[in-house]
C-alpha positions in Angstrom: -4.5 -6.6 -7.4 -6.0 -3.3 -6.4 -8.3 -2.7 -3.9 -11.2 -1.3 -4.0 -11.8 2.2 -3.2 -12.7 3.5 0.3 -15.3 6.3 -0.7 -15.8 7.9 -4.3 -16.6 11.5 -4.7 -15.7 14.9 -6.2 -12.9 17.0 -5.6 -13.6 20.5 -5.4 -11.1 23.8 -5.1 -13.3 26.7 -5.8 -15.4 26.6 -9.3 -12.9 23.5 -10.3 -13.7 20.2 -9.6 -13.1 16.5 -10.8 -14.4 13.0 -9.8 -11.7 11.2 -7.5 -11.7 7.7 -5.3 -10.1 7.4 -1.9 -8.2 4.3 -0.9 -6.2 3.8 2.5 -2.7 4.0 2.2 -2.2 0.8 4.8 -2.7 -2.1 5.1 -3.5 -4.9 8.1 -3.1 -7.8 5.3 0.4 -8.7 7.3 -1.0 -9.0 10.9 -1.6 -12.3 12.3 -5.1 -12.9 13.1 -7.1 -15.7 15.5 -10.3 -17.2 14.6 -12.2 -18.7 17.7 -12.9 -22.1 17.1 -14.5 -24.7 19.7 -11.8 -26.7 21.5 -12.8 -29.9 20.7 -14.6 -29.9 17.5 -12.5 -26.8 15.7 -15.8 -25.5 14.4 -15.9 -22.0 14.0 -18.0 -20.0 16.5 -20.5 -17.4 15.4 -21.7 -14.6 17.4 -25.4 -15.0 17.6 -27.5 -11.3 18.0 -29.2 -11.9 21.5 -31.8 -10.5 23.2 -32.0 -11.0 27.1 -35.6 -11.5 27.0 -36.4 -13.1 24.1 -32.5 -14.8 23.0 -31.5 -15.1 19.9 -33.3 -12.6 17.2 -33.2 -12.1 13.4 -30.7 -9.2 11.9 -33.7 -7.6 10.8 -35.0 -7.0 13.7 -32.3 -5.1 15.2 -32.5 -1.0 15.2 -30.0 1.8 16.1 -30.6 3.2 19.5 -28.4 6.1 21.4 -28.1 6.0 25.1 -29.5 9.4 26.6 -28.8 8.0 30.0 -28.7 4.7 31.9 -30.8 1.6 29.7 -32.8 4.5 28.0 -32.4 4.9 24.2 -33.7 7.0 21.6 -34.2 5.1 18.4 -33.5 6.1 15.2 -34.0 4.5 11.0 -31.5 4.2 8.7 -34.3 6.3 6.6 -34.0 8.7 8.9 -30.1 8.9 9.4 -29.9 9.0 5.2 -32.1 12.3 5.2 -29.1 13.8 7.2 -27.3 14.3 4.5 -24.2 16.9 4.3 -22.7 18.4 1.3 -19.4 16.6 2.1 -21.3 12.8 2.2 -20.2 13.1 -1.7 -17.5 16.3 -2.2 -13.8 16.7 -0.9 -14.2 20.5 -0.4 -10.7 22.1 0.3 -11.3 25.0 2.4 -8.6 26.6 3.1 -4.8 26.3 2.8 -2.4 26.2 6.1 1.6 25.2 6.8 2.2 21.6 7.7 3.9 23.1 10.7 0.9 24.2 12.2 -0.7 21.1 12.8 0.3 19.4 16.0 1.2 15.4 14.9 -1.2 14.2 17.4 -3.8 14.8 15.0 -3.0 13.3 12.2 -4.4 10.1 11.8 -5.1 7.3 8.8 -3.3 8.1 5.6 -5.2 7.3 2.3 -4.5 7.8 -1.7 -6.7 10.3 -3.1 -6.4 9.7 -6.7 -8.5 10.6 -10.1 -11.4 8.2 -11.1 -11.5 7.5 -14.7 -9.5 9.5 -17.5 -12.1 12.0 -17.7 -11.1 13.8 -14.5 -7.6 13.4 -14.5 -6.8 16.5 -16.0 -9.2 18.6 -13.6 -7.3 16.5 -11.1 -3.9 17.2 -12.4 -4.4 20.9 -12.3 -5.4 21.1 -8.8 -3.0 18.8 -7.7 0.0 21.2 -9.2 -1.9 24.4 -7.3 -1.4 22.7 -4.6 2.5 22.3 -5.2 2.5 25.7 -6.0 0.8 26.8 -2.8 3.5 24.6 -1.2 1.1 24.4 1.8 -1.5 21.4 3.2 -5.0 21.6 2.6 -7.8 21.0 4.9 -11.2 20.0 3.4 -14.0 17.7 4.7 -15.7 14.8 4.1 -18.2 12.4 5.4 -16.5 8.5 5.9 -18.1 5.6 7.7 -21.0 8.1 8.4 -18.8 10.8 10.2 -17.9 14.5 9.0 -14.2 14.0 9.4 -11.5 17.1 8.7 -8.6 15.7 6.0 -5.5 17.2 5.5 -4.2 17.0 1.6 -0.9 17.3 0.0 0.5 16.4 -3.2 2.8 13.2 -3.4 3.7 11.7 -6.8 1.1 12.1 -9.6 -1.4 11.7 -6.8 -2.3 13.2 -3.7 -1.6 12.0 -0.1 -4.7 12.2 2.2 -4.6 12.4 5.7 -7.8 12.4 8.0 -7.3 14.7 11.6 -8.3 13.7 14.7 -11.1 16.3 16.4 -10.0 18.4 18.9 -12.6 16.4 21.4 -10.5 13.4 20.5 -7.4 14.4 21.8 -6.7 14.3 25.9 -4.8 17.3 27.3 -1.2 16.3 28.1 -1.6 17.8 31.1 -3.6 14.8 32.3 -0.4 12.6 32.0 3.1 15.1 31.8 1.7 16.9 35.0 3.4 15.0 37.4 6.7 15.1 35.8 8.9 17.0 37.6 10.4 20.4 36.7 13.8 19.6 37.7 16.6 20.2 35.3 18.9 17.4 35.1 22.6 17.4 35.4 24.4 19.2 32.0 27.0 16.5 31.5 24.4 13.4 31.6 22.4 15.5 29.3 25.7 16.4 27.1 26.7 12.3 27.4 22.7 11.2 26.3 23.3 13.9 23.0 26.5 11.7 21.8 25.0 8.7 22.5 22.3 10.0 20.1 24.7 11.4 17.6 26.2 7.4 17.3 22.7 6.3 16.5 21.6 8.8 14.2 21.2 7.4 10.9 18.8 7.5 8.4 14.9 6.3 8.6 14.5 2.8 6.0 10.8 1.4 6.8 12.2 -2.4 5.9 14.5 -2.5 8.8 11.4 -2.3 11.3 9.7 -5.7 11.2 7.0 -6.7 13.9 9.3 -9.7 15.6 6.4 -10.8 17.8 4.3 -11.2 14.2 7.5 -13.1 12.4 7.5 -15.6 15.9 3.9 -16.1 16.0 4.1 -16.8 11.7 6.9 -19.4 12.7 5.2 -20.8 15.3 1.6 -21.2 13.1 4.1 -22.6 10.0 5.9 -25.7 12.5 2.5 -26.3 14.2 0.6 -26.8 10.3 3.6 -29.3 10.0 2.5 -31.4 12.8 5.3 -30.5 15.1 5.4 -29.6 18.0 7.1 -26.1 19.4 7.6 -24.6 22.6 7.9 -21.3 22.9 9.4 -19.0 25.4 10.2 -15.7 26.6 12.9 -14.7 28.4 11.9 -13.7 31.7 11.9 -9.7 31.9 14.8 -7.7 33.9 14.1 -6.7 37.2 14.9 -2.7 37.2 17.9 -2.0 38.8 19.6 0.2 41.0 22.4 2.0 38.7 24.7 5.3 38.8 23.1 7.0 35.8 26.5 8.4 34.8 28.3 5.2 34.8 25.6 4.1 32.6 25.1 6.7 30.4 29.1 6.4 29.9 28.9 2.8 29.3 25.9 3.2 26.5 28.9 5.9 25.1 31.3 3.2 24.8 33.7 5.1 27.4 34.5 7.9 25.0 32.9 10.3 27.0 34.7 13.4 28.4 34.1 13.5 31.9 34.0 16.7 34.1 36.1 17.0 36.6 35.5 14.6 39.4 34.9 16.8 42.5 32.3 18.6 40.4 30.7 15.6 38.6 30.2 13.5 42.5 28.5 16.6 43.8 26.2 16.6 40.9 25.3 13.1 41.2 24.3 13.8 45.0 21.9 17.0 44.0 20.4 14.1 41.1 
């Protein structure tokens, strides 16, 4: 069955344009999600709307307020937020044409199918599509989704066209913040030359079914034995206390002992500076 679309618009390069529809590209359907029921009845619980003064109060009498500072709010109508209206609340407007290369993978974000809505605009749709290909670049265009401007990155995939919103730049932190205190040591050449065949043995090529989510698959077994009526206990493993180990005997151990060592004068006095 297919879902229905995210946000419906146009699609606009230059003077051409075309009616499209946006659907995400993902889907949570698979994850294993918890109601909150009461323990002893089972009932479902609902989250009542509460005001501290006056308890519980109607949906419709609930407004949108932004903090300014501490408990202070200015409020604001939905009439009011509708009047702010931007070109891209309705148009995918690609405005300029840059190498995927360029765009640091931090910011891309949620991937969505951007594909033609009705008959009528797929041949608009089609020839934009193939300019794209030609360009053999990404797009970047805006829109407006769940009532923020957000920057998307398109390229061509298929017959359709892959979608990719960007983070902001005020969305991502500076690595600084975390890699800072890394030090700037170099290590050892050999560990480093052992760690690059240990990769090499592992290299293989990237197939999306081989990656489940084990803890979902346990938790689905678990829910499937308990709907049965029996009982299951479940454990973990306790986790490994870190230990203390020569990082070269390790790394030649991962290896499988087919590492070349260097010579063993040079490779003890190396382990000392590490």
């Amino acid at each position: 069955m297919v879902s229905r679309p995210t946000w419906q618009g146009q699609l606009r390069l230059s003077l051409v344009s075309c009616p499209v529809t946006l659907s995400t590209a993902t889907s949570h359907g698979g994850e294993v999600r918890f109601n909150m029921l009461h323990k002893e009845t089972h009932n479902r619980i609902r989250m009542v709307p509460t005001d501290p003064d006056k308890g519980p109060v109607d949906r419709a009498d609930i407004v949108k307020g932004y903090e300014i500072e501490k408990d202070r709010y200015v409020v604001v109508t939905d009439d009011e937020i509708d009047n702010v209206r931007l070109e891209t609340t309705r148009t995918i407007d690609i405005e300029r044409f840059v190498d995927e290369a360029e765009i640091d993978r931090i910011y891309w974000d949620q991937p969505y199918y951007l594909a033609p809505d009705g008959d009528l605009a797929a041949e608009a749709f089609t020839v934009i599509r193939e300019a794209m290909a030609t360009a053999g670049k990404v797009a970047l265009a805006r829109l407006v989704m769940h009532q923020r401007e957000r920057l998307m990155a398109l390229e061509p995939r298929d017959r359709g066209i892959l979608a990719y919103t960007l983070r902001s730049h005020d969305e991502v932190r500076d690595d600084a913040e975390v890699f800072a205190a890394i030090p700037k040591t170099r290590p050892p050449a050999d560990m480093v030359r052992i760690a690059a065949q240990i990769i090499d043995q592992k290299a293989g090529p990237f197939d999306p079914a081989q990656f489940t989510d084990r803890y979902e698959d346990a938790l689905r077994a678990l829910i499937a034995e308990k709907e049965k009526g029996h009982g299951r206990k479940v454990t973990a493993p306790e986790p490994r206390q870190a230990e203390v180990v020569d990082l070269m005997e390790a790394l030649k151990r991962s290896l499988g002992g087919k590492a070349k060592s260097a010579p063993a004068a040079k490779s003890t006095a190396r382990r000392k500076r590490a």
